[in-house]
Each structure stands twice: as C-alpha cells, then as structure tokens.
C-alpha positions as CSV (number, residue, x, y, z in Angstrom):
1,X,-2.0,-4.6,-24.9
2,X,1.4,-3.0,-25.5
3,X,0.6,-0.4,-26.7
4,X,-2.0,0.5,-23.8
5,X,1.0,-0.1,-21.5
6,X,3.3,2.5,-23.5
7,X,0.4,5.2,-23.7
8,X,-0.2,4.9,-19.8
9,X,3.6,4.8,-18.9
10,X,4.2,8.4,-18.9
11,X,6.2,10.8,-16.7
12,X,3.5,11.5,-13.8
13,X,2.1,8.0,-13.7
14,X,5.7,7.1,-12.8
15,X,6.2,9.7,-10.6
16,X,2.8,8.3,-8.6
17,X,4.1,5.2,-8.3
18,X,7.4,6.7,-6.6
19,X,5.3,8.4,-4.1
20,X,3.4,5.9,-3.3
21,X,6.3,3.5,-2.4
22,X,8.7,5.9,-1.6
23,X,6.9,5.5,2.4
24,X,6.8,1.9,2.0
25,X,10.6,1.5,0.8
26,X,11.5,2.7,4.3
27,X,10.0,0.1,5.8
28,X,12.7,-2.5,6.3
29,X,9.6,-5.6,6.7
30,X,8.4,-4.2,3.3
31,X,11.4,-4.2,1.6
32,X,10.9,-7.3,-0.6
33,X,7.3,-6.6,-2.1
34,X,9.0,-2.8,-3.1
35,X,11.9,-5.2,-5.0
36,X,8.9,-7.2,-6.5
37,X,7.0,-4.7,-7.4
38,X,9.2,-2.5,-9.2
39,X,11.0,-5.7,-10.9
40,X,7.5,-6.5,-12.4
41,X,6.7,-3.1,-13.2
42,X,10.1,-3.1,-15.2
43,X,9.5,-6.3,-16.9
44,X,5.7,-4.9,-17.9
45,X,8.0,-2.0,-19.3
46,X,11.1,-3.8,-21.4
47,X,8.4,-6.6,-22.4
48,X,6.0,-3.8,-23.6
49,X,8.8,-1.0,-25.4
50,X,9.5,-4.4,-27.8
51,X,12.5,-5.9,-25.3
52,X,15.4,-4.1,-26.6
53,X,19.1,-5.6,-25.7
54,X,22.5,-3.9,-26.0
55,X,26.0,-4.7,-26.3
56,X,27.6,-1.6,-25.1
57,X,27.5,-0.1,-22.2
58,X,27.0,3.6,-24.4
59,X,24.4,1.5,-26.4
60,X,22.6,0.1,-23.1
61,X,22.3,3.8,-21.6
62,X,20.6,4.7,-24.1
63,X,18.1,2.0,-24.0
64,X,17.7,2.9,-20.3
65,X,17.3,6.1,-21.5
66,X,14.7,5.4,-24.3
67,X,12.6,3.0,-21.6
68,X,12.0,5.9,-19.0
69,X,9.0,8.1,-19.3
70,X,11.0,11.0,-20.3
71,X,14.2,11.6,-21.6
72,X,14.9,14.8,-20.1
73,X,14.8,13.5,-16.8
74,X,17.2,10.9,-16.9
75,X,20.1,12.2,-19.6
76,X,23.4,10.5,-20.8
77,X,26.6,11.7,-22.2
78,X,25.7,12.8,-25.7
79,X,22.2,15.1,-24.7
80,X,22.8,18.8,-24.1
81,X,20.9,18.6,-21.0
82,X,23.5,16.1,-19.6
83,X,26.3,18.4,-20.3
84,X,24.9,21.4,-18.8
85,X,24.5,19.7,-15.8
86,X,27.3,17.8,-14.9
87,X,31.2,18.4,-14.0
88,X,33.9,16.1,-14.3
89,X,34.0,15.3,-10.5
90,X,30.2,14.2,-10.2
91,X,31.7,11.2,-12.4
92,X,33.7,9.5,-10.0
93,X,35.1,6.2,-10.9
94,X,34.2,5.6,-14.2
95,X,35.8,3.4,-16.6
96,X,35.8,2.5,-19.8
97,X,33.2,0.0,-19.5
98,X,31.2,2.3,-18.0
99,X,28.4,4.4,-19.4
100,X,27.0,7.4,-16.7
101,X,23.5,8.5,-16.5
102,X,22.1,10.7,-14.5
103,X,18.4,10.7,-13.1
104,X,17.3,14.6,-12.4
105,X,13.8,13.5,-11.2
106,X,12.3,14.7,-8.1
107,X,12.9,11.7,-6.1
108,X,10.4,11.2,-3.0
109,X,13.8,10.6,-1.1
110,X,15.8,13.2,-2.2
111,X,17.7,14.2,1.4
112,X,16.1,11.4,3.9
113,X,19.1,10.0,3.7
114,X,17.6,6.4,3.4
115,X,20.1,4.9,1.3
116,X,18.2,1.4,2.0
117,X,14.9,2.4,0.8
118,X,16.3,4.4,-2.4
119,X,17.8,0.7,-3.0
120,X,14.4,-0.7,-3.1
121,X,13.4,1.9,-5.3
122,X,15.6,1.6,-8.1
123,X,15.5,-1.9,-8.4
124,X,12.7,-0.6,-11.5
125,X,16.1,0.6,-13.4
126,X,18.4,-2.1,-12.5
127,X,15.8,-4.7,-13.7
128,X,15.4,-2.8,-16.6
129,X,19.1,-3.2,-17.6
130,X,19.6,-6.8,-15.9
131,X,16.5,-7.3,-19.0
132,X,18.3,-5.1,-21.8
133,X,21.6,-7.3,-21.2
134,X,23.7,-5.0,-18.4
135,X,23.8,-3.5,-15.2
136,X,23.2,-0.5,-13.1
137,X,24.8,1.0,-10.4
138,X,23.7,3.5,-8.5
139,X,27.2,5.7,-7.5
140,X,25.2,8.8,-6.1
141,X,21.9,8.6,-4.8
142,X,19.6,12.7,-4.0
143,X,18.6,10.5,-0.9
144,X,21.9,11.2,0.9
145,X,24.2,13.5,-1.5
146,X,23.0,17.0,-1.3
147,X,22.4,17.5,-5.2
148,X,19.1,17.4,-6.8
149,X,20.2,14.3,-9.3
150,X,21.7,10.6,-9.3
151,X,24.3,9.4,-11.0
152,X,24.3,5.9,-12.1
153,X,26.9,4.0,-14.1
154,X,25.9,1.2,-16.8
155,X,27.9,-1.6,-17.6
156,X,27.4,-4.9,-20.1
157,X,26.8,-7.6,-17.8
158,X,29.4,-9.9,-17.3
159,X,29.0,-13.8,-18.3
160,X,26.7,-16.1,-16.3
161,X,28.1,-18.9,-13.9
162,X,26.7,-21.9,-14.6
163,X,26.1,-24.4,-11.9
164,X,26.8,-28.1,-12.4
C-alpha cells in the first residue's frame, strides 16, 4: 500500500489536487473540509514516505523537502536552485531557529490576493511538519506578494502543554 501511495504522489497529481481546492479554499463555509482534507492527505504522505522526524530545524526542511513531489519546486538553503533564486531581503526575520524554504510552484492563488484561502491550502505542509516534529510558517505567500514563490520558515516545535 505504501508504496502505491509514493508511486501516485508525484508532481502533477499534487498540482491537481491544488486546483481543484484552490476554488473551494475561497470559500469561507468551506474552509474546514480544505483543512481536513489536506491534513489527511499529509498524514497519507508522512505515514506512507516511512514517517520521518527531525530535530533541527535545517534537518526538518529537508524532510519537508524530501516529502514533496519534487525537490526543485520547493528548495532550501543548501540546493543551487535555492541560491539562484533568493536575495538576502526575501528572508525576513529569520533566526537561528529557523530554517527557510521556499515553494516556486505555480500556486492556483498566486496574485488573488486571498491570504485566507492560501491558509487553507497549506495546511498539507504545516501538517506535514507538525508530523515530522516542527512547524511551518508561511512568511510570504504568491497569493498576495507579487513574486512567483513562497517563503516559509521551519522551526522544531516547541514542548507540549500538558493539561491536568
């Protein structure tokens, strides 16, 4: 079963399934199901790739790296590709315990300016780190920037409150 998962999990199946929610992300009644759906779809993806964790937040981009359908698409610091497309002030705010990515996929959003429904959307990638042990933040969404690429930041998540 896994590997059936990883052989249909490639770059245009993903980019189908953005298309087909990017309408329904701008819905504000369908909001939830998007968040549902693209935390189950990550799960069927981290459960599938062998549920790899990280302790770093260098360490945990690249297992958000290594769980997208292609590489290319979705660089960090370290890949050629990343450097040749980025400048120091498209990196605002990081810190230490930060690890930048960038996602140069043709988002369904790019310049709707629908911050909200590019939320919904990328709740696939935040579950997908929540899973591998950290978190992601999305610090520049196409949606709304002008540029043809997000940049998210990665962090190690932070220790759980326990409630009594």
């Amino acid at each position: 079963m896994k590997a059936l998962l990883r052989k249909t999990y490639t770059l245009t199946v993903f980019k189908i399934v953005l298309h087909l929610l990017a309408p329904l992300s701008k819905r504000p009644k369908l909001a939830r199901p998007v968040r549902l759906f693209m935390r189950i779809l990550a799960r069927t993806v981290h459960w599938s790739s062998g549920s790899p964790t990280a302790g770093s937040p260098e360490s945990l981009a690249q297992v958000w790296q290594r769980l997208m359908p292609s590489s290319r698409e979705f660089p960090i610091p370290g890949d050629a590709y990343f450097a040749s497309n980025s400048r120091n002030e498209d990196l605002p705010g990081f810190r230490d315990e930060l690890s930048p990515g960038q996602i140069h996929l043709h988002c369904p959003l790019r310049g709707s300016g629908n911050r909200h429904a590019c939320h919904q959307l990328m709740e696939f990638d935040r579950e997908l780190m929540r899973r591998s042990g950290g978190e992601l933040h999305v610090l520049d969404s196409q949606s709304d920037s002008g540029r043809p690429y997000c940049t998210v930041g990665i962090a190690v998540s932070g220790p759980k409150e326990r409630s009594s």
